[in-house]
Residue frames as qw, qx, qy, qz and C-alpha x, y, z in Angstrom:
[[0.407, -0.430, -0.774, 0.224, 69.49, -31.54, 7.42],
 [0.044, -0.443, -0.351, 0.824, 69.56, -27.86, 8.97],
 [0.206, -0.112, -0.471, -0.851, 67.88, -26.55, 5.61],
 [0.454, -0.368, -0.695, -0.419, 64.98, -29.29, 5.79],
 [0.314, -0.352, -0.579, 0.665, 64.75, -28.30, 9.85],
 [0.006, 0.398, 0.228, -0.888, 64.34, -24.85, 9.30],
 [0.341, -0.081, -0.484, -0.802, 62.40, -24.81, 6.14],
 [0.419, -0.376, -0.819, -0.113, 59.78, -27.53, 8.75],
 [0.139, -0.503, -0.532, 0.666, 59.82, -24.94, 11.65],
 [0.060, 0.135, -0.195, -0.970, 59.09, -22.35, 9.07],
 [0.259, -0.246, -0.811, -0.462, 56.68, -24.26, 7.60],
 [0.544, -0.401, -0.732, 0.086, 54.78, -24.93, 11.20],
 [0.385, -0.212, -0.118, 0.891, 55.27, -21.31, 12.05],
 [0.072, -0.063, -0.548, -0.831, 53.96, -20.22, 9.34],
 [0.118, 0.474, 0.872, -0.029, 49.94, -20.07, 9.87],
 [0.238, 0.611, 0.478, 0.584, 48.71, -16.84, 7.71],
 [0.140, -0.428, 0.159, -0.879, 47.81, -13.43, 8.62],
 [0.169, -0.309, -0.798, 0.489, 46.38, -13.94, 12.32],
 [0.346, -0.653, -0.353, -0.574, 42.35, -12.69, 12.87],
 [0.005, 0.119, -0.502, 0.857, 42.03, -10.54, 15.41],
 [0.205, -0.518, -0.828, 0.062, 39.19, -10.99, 17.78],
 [0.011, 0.645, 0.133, 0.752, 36.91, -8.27, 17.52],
 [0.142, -0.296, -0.673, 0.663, 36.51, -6.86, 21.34],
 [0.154, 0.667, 0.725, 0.077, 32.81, -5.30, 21.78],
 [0.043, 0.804, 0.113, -0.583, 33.92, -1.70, 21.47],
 [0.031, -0.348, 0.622, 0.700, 34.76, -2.62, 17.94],
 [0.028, -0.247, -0.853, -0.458, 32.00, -4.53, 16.66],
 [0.413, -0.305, -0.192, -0.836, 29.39, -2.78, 18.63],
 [0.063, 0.021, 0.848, -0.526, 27.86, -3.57, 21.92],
 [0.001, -0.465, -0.882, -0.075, 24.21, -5.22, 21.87],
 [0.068, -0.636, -0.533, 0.554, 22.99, -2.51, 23.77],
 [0.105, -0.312, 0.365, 0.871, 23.66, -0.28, 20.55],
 [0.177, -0.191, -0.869, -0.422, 21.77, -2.48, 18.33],
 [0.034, -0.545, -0.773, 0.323, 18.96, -2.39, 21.05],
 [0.028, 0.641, 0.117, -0.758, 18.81, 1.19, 21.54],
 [0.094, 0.088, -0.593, -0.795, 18.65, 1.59, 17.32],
 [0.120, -0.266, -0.830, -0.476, 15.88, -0.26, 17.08],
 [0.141, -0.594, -0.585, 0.534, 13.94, 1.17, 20.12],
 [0.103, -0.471, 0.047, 0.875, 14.62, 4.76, 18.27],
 [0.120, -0.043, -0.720, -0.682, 13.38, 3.29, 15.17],
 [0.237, -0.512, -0.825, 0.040, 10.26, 1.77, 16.70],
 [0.018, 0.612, 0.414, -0.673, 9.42, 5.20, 18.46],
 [0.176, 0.519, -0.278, -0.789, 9.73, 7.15, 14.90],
 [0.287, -0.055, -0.784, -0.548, 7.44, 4.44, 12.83],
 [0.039, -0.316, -0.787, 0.529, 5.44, 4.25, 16.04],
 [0.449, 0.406, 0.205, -0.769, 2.76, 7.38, 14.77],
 [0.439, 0.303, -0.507, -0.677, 2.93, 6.28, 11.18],
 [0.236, -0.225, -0.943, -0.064, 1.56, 2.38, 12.43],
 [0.133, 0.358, 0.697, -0.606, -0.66, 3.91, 14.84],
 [0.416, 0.480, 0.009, -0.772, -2.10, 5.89, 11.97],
 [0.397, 0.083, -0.839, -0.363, -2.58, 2.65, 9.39],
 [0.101, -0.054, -0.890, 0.442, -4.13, 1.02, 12.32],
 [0.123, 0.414, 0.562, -0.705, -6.67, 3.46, 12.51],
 [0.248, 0.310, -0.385, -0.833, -7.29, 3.79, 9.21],
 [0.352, -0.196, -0.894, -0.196, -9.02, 0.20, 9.63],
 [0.122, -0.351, -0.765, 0.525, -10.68, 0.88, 12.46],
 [0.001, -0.771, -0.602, -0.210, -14.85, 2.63, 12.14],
 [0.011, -0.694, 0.154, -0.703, -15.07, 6.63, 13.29],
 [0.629, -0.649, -0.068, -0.422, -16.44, 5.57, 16.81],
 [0.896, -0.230, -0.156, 0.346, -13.36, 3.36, 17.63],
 [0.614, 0.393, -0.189, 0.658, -11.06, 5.56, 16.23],
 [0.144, -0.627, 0.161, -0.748, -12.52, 8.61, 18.31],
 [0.694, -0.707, -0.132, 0.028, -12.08, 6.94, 21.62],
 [0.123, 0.704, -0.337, 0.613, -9.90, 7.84, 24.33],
 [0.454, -0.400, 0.697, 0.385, -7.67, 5.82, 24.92],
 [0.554, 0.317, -0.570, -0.518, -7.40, 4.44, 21.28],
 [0.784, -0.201, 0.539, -0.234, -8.62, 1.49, 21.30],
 [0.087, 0.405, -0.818, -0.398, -5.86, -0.88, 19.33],
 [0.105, -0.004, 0.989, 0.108, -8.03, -3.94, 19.33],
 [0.471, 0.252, 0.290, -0.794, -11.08, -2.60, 17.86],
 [0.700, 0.279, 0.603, 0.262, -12.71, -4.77, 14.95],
 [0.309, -0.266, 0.496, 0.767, -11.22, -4.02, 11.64],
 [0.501, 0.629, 0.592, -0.048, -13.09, -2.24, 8.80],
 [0.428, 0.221, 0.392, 0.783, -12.58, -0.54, 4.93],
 [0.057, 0.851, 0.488, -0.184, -15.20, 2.20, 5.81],
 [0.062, -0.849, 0.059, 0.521, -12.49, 4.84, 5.46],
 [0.263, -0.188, 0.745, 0.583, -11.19, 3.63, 2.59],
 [0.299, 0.599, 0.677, 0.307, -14.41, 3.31, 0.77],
 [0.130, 0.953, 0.240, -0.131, -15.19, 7.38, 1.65],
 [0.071, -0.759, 0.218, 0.609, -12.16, 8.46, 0.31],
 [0.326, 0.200, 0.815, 0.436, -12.25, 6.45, -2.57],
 [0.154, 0.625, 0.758, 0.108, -15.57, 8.20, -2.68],
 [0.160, -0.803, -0.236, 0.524, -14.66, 11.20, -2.99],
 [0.787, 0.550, 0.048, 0.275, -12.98, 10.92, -6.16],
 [0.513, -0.621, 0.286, 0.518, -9.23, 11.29, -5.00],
 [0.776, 0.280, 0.353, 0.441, -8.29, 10.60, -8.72],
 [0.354, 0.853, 0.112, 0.366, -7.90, 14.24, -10.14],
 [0.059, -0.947, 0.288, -0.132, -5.65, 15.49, -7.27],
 [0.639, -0.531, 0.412, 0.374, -3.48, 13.02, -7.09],
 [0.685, 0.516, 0.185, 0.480, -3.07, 13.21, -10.86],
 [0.438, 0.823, -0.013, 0.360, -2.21, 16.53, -10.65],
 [0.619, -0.715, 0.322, 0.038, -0.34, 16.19, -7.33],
 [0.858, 0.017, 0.401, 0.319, 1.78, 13.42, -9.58],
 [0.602, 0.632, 0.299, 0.387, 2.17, 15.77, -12.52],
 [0.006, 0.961, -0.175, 0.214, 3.49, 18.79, -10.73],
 [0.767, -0.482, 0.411, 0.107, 5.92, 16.75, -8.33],
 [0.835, -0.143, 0.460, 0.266, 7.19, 14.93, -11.39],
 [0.543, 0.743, 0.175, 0.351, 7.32, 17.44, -14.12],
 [0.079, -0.970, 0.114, -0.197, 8.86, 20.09, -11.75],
 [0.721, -0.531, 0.385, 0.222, 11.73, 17.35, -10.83],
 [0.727, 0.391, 0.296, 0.481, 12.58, 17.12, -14.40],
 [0.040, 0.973, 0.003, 0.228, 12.81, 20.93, -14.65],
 [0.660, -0.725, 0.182, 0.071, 14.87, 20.85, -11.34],
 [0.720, -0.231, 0.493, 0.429, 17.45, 18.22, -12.71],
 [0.589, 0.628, 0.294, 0.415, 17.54, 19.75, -16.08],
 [0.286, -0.923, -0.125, -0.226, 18.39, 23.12, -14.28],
 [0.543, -0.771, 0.332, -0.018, 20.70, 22.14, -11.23],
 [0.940, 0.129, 0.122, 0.291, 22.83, 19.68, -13.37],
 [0.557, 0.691, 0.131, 0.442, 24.43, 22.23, -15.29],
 [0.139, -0.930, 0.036, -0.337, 24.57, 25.14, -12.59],
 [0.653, -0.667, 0.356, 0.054, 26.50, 22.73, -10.41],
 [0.788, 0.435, 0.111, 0.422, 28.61, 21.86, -13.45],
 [0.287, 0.851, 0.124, 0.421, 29.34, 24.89, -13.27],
 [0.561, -0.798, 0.122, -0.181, 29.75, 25.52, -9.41],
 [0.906, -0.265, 0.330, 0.021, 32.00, 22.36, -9.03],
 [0.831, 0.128, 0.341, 0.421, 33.92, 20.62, -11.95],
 [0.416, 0.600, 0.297, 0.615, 33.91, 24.07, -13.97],
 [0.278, -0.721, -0.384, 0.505, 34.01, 26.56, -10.85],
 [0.240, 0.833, 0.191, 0.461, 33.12, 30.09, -12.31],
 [0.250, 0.306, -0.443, 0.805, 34.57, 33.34, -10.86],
 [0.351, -0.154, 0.520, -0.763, 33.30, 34.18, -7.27],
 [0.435, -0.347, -0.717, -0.419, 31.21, 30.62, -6.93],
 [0.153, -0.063, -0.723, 0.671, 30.32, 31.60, -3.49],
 [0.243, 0.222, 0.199, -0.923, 28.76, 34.37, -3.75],
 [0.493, -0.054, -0.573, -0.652, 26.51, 32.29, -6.48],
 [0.578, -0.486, -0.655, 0.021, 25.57, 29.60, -3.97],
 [0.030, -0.361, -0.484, 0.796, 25.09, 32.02, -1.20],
 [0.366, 0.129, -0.067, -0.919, 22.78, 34.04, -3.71],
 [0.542, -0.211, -0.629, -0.516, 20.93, 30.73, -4.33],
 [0.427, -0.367, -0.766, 0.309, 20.49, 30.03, -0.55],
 [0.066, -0.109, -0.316, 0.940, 19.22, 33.24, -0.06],
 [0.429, -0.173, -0.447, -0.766, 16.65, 32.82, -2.14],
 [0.590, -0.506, -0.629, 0.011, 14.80, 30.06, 0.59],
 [0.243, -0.001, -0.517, 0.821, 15.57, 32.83, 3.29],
 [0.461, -0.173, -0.198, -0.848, 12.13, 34.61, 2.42],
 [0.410, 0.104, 0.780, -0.462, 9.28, 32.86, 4.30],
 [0.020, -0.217, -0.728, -0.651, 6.81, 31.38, 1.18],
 [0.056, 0.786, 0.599, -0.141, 3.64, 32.55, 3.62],
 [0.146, -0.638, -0.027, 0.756, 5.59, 35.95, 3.21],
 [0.025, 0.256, -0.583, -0.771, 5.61, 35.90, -0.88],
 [0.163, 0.385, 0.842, 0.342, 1.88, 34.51, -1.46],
 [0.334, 0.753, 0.420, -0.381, 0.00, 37.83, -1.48],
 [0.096, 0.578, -0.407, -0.701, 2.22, 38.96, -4.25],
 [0.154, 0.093, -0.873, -0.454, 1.87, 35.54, -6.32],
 [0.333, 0.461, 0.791, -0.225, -1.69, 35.71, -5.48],
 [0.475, 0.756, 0.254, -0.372, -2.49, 38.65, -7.23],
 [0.087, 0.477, -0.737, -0.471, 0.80, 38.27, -10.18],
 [0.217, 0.251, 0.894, 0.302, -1.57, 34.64, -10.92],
 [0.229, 0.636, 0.612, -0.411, -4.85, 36.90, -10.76],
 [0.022, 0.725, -0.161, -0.669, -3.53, 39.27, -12.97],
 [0.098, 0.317, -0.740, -0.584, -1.99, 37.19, -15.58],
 [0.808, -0.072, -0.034, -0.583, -4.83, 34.79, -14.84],
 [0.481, 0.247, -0.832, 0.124, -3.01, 31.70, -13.95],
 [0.481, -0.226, 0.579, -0.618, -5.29, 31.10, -10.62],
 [0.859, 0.015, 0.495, -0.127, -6.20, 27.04, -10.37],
 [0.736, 0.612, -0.204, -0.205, -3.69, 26.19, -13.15],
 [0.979, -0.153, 0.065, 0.117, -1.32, 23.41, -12.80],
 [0.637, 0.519, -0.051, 0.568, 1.51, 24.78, -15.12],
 [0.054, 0.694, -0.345, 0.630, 1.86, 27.86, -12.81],
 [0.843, -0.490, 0.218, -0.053, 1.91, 25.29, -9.53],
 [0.828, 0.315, 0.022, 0.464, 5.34, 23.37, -12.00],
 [0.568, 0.516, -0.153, 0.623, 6.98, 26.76, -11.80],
 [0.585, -0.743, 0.191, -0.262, 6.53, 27.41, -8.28],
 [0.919, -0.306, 0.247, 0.038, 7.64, 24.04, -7.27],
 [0.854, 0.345, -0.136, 0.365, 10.27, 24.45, -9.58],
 [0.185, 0.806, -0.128, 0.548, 11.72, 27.78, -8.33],
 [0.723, -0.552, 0.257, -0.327, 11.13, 26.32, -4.51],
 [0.890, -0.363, 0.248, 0.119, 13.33, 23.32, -5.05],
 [0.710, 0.636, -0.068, 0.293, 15.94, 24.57, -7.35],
 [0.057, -0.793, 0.489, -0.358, 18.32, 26.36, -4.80],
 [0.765, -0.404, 0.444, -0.236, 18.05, 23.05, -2.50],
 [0.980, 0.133, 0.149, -0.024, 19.12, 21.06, -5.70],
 [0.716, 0.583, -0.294, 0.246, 21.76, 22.46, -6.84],
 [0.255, -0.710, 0.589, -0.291, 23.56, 22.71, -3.58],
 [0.735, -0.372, 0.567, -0.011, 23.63, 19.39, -3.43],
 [0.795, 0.601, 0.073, 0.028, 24.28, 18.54, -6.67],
 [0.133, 0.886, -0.424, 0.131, 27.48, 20.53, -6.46],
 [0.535, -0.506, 0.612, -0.287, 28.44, 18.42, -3.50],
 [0.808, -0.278, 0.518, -0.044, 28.38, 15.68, -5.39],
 [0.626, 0.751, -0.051, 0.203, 29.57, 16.62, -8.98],
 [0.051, -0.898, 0.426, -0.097, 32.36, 17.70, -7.05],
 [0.722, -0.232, 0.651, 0.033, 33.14, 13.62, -6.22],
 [0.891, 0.426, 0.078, 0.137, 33.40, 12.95, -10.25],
 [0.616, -0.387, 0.350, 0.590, 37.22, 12.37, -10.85],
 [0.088, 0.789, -0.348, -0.499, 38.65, 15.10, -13.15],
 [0.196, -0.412, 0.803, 0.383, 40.58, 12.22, -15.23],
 [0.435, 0.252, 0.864, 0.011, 37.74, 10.84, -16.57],
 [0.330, 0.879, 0.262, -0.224, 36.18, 14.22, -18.11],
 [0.014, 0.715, -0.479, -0.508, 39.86, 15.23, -19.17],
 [0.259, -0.174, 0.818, 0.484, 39.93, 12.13, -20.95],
 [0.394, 0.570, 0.692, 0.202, 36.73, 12.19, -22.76],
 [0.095, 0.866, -0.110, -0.479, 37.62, 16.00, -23.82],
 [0.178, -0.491, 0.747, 0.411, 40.70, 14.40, -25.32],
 [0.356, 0.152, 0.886, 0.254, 38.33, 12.17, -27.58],
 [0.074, -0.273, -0.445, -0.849, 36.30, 15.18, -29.06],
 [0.198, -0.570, -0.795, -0.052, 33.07, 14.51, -26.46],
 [0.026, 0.497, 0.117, 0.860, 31.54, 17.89, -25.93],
 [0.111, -0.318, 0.581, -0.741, 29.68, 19.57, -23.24],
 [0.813, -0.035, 0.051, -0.579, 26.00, 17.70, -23.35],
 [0.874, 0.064, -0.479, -0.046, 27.63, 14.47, -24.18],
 [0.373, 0.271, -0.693, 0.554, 29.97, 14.59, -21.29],
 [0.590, -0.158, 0.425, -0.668, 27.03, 15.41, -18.69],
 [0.866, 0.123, -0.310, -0.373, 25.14, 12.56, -20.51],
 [0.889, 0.292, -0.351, 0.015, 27.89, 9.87, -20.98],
 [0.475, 0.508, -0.462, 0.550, 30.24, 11.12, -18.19],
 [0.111, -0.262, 0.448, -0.848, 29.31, 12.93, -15.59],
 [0.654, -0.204, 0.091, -0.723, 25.97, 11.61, -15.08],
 [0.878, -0.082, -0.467, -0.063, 26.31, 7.64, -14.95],
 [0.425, 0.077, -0.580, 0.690, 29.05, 8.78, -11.89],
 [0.110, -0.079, 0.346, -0.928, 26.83, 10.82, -10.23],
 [0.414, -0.148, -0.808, -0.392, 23.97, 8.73, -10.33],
 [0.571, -0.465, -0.637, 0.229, 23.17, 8.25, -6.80],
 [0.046, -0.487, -0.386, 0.783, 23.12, 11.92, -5.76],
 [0.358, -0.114, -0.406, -0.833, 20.98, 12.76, -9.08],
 [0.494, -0.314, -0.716, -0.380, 18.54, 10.12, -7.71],
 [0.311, -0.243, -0.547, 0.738, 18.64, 11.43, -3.95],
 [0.018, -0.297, -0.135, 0.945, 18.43, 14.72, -5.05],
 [0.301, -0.218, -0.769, -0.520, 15.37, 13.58, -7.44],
 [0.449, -0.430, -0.783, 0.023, 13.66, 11.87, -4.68],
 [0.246, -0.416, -0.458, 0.746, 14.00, 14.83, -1.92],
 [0.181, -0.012, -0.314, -0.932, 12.52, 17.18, -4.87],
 [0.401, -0.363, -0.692, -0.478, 9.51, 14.86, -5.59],
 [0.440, -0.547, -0.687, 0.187, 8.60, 14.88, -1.55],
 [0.121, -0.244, -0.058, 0.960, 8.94, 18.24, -1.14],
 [0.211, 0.028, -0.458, -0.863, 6.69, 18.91, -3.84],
 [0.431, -0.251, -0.827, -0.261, 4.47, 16.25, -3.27],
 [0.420, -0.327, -0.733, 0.424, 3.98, 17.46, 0.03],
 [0.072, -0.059, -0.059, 0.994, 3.81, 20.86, -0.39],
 [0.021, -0.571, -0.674, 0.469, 0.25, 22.81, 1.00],
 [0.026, -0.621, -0.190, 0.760, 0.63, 26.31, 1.24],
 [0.056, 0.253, -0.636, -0.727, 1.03, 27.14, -2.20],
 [0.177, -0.203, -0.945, -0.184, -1.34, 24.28, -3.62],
 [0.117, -0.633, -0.594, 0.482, -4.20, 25.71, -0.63],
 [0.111, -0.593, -0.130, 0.786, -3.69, 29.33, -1.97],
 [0.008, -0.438, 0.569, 0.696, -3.15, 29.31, -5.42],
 [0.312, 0.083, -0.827, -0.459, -6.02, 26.44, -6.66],
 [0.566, 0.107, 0.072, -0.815, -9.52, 25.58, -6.16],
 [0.849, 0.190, 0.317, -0.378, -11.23, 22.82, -8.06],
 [0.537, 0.777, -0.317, -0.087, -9.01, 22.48, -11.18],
 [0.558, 0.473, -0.573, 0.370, -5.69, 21.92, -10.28],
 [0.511, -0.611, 0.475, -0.374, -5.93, 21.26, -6.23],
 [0.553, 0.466, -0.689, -0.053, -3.66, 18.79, -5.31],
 [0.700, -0.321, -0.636, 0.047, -3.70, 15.43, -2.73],
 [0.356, -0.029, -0.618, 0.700, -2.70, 17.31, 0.14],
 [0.471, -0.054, 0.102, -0.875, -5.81, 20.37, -0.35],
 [0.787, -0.158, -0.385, -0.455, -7.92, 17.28, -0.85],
 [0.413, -0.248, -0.739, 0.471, -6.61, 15.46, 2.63],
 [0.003, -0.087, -0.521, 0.849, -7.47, 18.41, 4.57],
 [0.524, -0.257, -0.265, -0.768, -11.30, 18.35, 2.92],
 [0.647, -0.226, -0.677, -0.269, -11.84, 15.71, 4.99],
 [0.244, -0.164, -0.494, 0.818, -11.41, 17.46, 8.45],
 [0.275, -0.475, -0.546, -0.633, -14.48, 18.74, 9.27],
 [0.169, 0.047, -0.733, 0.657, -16.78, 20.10, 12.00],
 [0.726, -0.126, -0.111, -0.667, -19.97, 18.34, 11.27],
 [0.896, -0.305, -0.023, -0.322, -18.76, 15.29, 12.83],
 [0.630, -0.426, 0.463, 0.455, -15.80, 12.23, 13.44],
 [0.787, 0.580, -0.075, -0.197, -13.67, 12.14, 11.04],
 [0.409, -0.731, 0.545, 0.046, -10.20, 10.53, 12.06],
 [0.761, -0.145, 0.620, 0.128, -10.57, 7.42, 10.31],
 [0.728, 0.560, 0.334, 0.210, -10.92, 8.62, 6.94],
 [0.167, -0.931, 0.306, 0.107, -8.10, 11.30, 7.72],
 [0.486, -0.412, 0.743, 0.203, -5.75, 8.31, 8.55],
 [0.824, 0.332, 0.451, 0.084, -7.04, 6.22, 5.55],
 [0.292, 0.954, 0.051, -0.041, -6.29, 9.44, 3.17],
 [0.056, 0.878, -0.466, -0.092, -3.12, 9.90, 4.23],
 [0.699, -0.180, 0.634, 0.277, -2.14, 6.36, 3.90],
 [0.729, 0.503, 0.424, 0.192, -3.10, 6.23, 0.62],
 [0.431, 0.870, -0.191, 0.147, -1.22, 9.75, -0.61],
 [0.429, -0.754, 0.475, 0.148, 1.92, 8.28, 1.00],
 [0.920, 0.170, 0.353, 0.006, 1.86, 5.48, -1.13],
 [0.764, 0.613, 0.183, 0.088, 3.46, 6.96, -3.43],
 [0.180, 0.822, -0.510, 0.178, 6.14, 8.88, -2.30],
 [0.711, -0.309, 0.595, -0.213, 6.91, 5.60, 0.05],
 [0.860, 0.429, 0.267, 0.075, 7.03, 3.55, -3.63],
 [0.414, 0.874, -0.181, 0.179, 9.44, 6.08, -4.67],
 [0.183, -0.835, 0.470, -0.219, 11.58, 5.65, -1.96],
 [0.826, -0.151, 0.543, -0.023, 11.49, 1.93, -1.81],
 [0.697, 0.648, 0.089, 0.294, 12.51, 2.02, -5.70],
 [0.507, 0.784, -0.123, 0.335, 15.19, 4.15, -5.16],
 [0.649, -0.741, 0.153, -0.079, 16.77, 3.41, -1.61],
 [0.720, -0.399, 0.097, 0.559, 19.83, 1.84, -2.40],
 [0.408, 0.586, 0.235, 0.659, 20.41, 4.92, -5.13],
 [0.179, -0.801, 0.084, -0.565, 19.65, 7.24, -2.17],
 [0.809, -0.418, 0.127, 0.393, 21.74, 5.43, 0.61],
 [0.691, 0.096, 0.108, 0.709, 24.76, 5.73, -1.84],
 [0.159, 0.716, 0.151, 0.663, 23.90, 9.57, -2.62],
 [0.481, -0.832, -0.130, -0.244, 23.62, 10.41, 0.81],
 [0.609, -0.681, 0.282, 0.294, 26.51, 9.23, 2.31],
 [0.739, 0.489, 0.084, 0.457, 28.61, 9.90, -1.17],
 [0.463, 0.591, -0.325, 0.576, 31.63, 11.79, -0.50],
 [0.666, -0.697, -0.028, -0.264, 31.25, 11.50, 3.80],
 [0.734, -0.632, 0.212, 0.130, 34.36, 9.22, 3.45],
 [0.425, 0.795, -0.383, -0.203, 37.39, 10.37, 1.54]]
């Protein structure tokens, strides 16, 4: 009778692991939530205002106030269309995406090196590769103006690739390091122990773990590049000029020209804005990959 007593209070006692009620300085007070989105809304605030206007005729756009509720028209779209955009963004596409391959072919290894394989003094190596972005690049283009004149590389795409490579290589492999440094040791020691050498072990090892700061560091290359002016402005002409020298043709001071500005730059975002939607949860995870041990 005491058994079946105590085994019924137990029983009725018993009611699992108790849920704690979350109080609002744990889950997060509304006002938090508010205040995000407010911050968001101010920092997508230019980039609608500028779609907006990209619909809108030259005479709306160029009033003052804007006027948000002008009627809606493709005019700027048709002149930049008409301008044939097609050749610089090709080669805007082809440097960006050839010079990220370079990059990752490049920074894989070095931070192989830096990280899982740490050579002797790696400081001083990644201090000598962050020195290298210490130089202003307006400060180094009369030399690589006249080093393309000379060799004759002026308007030539290939010698934009090895800029853009040389410009985003110090930026990759620091991070690279940072995140080679998150692949677990036990996983390379054991595929040593099965005969897999050094290219197969980046391949088959190291790189399916590190996946999400190769595709970060990918994406932060390609907009870099893709964005990049100076260079591109200095260095190329007709040939090889790339979507950004062809935005700024359309600034002028024979007349408006705001709406087909805004149109312009909608369209060359497109792409890096495709890229980033394609690769967002790959560059979430890279970004905040080793933040929490």
């Amino acid at each position: 009778m005491s058994t079946h007593t105590n085994s019924a209070v137990a029983a009725t006692s018993f009611k699992g692991p108790r849920m704690k009620r979350r109080t609002p300085e744990q889950g997060g007070h509304p006002a938090w939530g508010i205040a995000a989105w407010a911050v968001g809304l101010l920092f997508a605030a230019p980039v609608l205002f500028m779609v907006l206007t990209s619909f809108h005729s030259e005479t709306d756009a160029a009033t003052n106030p804007p006027s948000l509720l002008a009627p809606l028209t493709l005019d700027g779209y048709r002149s930049f269309f008409a301008g044939q955009p097609w050749p610089p963004l090709i080669n805007s596409l082809t440097a960006s995406v050839v010079s990220t391959l370079l990059v990752l072919v490049l920074a894989v290894p070095a931070a192989y090196a830096l990280s899982i394989k740490p050579v002797e003094k790696w400081t001083d190596v990644l201090f000598f590769f962050l020195s290298t972005k210490f130089l202003p690049i307006v400060a180094g283009l009369l030399p690589l103006y006249l080093f393309a004149n000379s060799v004759g590389v002026l308007d030539n795409i290939s010698f934009l690739v090895l800029l853009y490579t040389s410009m985003n290589l110090p930026i990759a492999v620091w991070m690279m390091r940072s995140f080679l440094a998150e692949v677990p040791v036990e996983m390379m020691e054991a595929a040593q122990l099965d005969g897999a050498g050094l290219i197969t072990m980046l391949r088959s090892v190291v790189a399916p773990v590190a996946l999400p700061g190769i595709a970060a560091t990918s994406l932060i290359c390609f907009i870099f590049s893709w964005n990049e002016l100076l260079l591109a402005r200095t260095l190329t002409s007709t040939v090889a000029s790339t979507s950004p020298v062809f935005l700024t043709s359309f600034a002028t001071s024979q007349g408006l020209f705001l709406a087909q500005v805004c149109a312009a730059a909608v369209v060359i975002s497109l792409p890096v804005l495709a890229a980033g939607f394609a690769a967002q949860d790959k560059l979430v995870q890279g970004l905040s990959l080793g933040a929490v041990k």
